[in-house]
N, C-alpha and C positions, 0 to 999 in steps of 0.2 A: 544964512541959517547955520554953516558952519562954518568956523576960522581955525588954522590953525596959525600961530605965529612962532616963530625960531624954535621949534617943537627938537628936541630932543630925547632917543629913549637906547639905553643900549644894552644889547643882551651878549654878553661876552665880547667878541670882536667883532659883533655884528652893531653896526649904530643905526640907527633909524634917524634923519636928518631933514624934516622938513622947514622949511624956511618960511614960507608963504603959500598959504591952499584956502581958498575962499568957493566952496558950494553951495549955489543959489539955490532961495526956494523958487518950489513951482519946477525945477526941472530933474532931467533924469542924467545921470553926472553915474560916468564908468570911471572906475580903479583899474588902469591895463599894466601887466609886466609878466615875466615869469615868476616860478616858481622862485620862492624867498627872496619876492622885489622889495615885500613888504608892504603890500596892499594887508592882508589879515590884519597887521600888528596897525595899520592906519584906524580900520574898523574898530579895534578892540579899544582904541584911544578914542575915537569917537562919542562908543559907547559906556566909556569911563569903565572898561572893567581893567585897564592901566594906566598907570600917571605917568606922566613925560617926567624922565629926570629934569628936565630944564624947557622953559617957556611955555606956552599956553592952548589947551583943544577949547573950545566951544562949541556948544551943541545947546540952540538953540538960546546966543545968548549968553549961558550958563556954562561955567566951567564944568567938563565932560564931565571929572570927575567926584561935582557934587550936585549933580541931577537929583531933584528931589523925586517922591515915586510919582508923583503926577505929571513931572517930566516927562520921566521913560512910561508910561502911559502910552505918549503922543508917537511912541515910537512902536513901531512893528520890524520883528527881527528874523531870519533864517539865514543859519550858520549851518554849515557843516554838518554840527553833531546833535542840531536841537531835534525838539521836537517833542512829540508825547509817547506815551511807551507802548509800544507795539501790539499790546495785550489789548488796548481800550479799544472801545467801537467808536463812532461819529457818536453817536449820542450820548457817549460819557465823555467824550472832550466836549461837546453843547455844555453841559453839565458843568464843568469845570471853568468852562470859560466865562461864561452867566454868574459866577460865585465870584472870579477873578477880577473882571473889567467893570465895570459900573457902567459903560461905555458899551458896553457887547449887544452890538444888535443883530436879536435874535433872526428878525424877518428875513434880514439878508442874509446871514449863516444858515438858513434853511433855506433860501432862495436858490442860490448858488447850490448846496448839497444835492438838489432836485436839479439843476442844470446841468450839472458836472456827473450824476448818474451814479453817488456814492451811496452804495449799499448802510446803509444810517447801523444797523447792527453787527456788520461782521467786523474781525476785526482788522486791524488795521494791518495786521504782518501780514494779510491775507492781501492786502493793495496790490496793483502795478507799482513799475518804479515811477511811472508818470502818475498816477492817481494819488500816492504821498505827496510830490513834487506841489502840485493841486493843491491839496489839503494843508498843508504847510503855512502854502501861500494865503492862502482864504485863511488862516487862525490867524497869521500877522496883520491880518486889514481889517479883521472882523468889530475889531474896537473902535473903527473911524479913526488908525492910524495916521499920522500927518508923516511922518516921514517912516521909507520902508527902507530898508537895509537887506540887503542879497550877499550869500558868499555861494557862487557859481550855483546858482538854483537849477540849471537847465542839464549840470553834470550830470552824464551817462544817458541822458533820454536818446530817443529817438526823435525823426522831425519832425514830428506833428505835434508828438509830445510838447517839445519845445513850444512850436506855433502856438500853440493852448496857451502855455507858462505865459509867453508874451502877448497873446491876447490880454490875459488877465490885467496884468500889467499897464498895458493900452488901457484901459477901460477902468481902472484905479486911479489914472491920472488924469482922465478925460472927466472923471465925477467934479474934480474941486481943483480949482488951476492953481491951486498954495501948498498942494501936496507935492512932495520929493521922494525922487528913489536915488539910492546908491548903490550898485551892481559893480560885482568882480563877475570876470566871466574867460573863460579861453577859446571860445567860441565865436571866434570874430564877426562873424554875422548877425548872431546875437548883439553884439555893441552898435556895429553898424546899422543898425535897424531900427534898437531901440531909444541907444543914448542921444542927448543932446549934443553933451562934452567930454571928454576924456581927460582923464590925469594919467599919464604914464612913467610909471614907478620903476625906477630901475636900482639895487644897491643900495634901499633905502633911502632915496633921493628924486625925486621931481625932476625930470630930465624936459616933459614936454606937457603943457597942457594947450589943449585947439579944439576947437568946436569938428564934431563928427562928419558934418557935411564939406566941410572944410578939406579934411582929411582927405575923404574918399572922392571928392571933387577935383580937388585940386593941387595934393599930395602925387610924387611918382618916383620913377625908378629909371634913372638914366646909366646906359651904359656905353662906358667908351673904354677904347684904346689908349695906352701910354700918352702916345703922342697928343693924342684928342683930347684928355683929362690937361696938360698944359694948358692948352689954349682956352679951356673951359669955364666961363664967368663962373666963379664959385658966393656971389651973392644970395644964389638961393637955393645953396647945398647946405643941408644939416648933417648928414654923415656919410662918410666915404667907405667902402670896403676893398681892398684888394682883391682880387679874383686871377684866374688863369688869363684871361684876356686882354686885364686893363684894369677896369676901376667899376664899381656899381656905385650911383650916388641917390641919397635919400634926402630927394627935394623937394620944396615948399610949393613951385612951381612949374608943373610940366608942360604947362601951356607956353611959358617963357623958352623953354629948351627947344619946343619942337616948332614953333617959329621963328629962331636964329640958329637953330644948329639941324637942320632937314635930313642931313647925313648920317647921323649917331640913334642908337635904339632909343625910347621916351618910351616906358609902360608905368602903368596906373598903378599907384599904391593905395593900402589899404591899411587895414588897421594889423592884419599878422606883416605885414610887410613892415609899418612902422613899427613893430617890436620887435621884429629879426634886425632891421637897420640900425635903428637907435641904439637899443639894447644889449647890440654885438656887433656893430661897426668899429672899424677900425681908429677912426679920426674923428 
């Protein structure tokens, strides 16, 4: 669904450097890193609102950035800063959205409005932080969206909140198995829960991609001693940290560790463990 190939973009002495990134349809595919990994600027090439200096995005197919408008149609988006302006009520975004999509179905934007318990007249600056979050979400699917795009949708809720967001989510992709989402999130649990795969972005660069269950299956956290780190098969260490003690290592396999080495710590990693390790390991 989407490709990128020897993707290059640079913003002063910042480079953005992707080599190889292929997102399946039908699944739900995480952007993890910290802040200015360069997940955003992935999204923004995605969605063609920038050109790689050098090599190729595709999005759906089609070079990002000459998505015709029936293209980005197919697409549903929540960024940051979208949205509609704060002054309007539910029923003047209906309104707006019925003139915009040709695609906008009405029944289910009123479905949900009634499920979701949104005051249809007041307006919108008068929302929760989670009833925007909602709302957002429902204008980006409202059009029978095929692929959804998230920049940290769950930011700042509470957990139920959240729970909600990812219901929604569940139940957009449980409608039509050809549908895709791509979610940035910091909220580890959030990824863990919902994604399939992860891409993790570090420096502008692709350091690790693995399927989620994977990860939190069978990802860990070994730690040893000077001495112990010697003797230590390093086949299924992806990154090392120094510590006061010894060594922490961020491996593929903890079930390997804690049946040949019974003596040394083996704990579970995770998706924020894989982006403290990778992302700021040492080796």
């Amino acid at each position: 669904m989407i490709t990128f190939e020897n993707v290059k973009k640079r913003y002063g002495d910042y480079i953005f450097d992707i080599q190889s990134m292929n997102i399946q349809q039908g699944m739900i595919t995480g952007l993890i890193g910290k802040n200015g990994a360069g997940k955003s600027t992935a999204i923004s090439l995605i969605l063609g609102l920038v050109n790689p200096d050098s090599g190729c995005v595709k999005t759906f197919g089609v070079e990002a950035g000459k998505l015709s408008a029936e293209d980005k149609k197919r697409i549903g988006v929540l960024l940051d800063d979208s949205g509609f302006c704060s002054q309007l009520s539910v029923n003047d975004i209906e309104h707006i959205l019925a003139k915009m999509y040709p695609r906008f179905n009405k029944d289910f934007f009123e479905r949900k409005c009634l499920e979701y318990r949104f005051p249809m007249n007041k307006k919108i600056a008068e929302f929760s932080s989670g009833m925007k979050v909602r709302l957002k979400i429902l204008i980006s699917i409202t059009h029978n969206a095929e692929l959804l795009i998230l920049d940290e949708p769950t930011a700042g809720l509470d957990v139920q909140a959240r729970n909600d967001v990812l219901d929604i989510l569940r139940e957009y992709m449980a409608e039509d198995e050809n549908r895709s989402i791509i979610i940035t999130s910091h909220i580890s649990s959030d990824i863990e829960n919902l994604c399939d795969d992860v891409y993790l972005i570090n420096d502008g660069r692709i350091i690790l991609h693995e399927d989620t269950d994977i990860i939190v299956e069978q990802y860990g956290i070994v730690k040893v001693k000077e001495e112990q780190y010697e003797k230590l098969d390093k086949n299924y260490i992806l990154k090392t940290k120094k510590e006061c003690y010894g060594y922490a290592c961020f491996v593929s396999s903890k079930a390997f560790y804690k049946e040949n080495y019974p003596d040394i710590t083996v704990e579970n990693g995770g998706i924020d463990e894989l982006i403290l390790m990778m992302a700021g390991g040492d080796r």
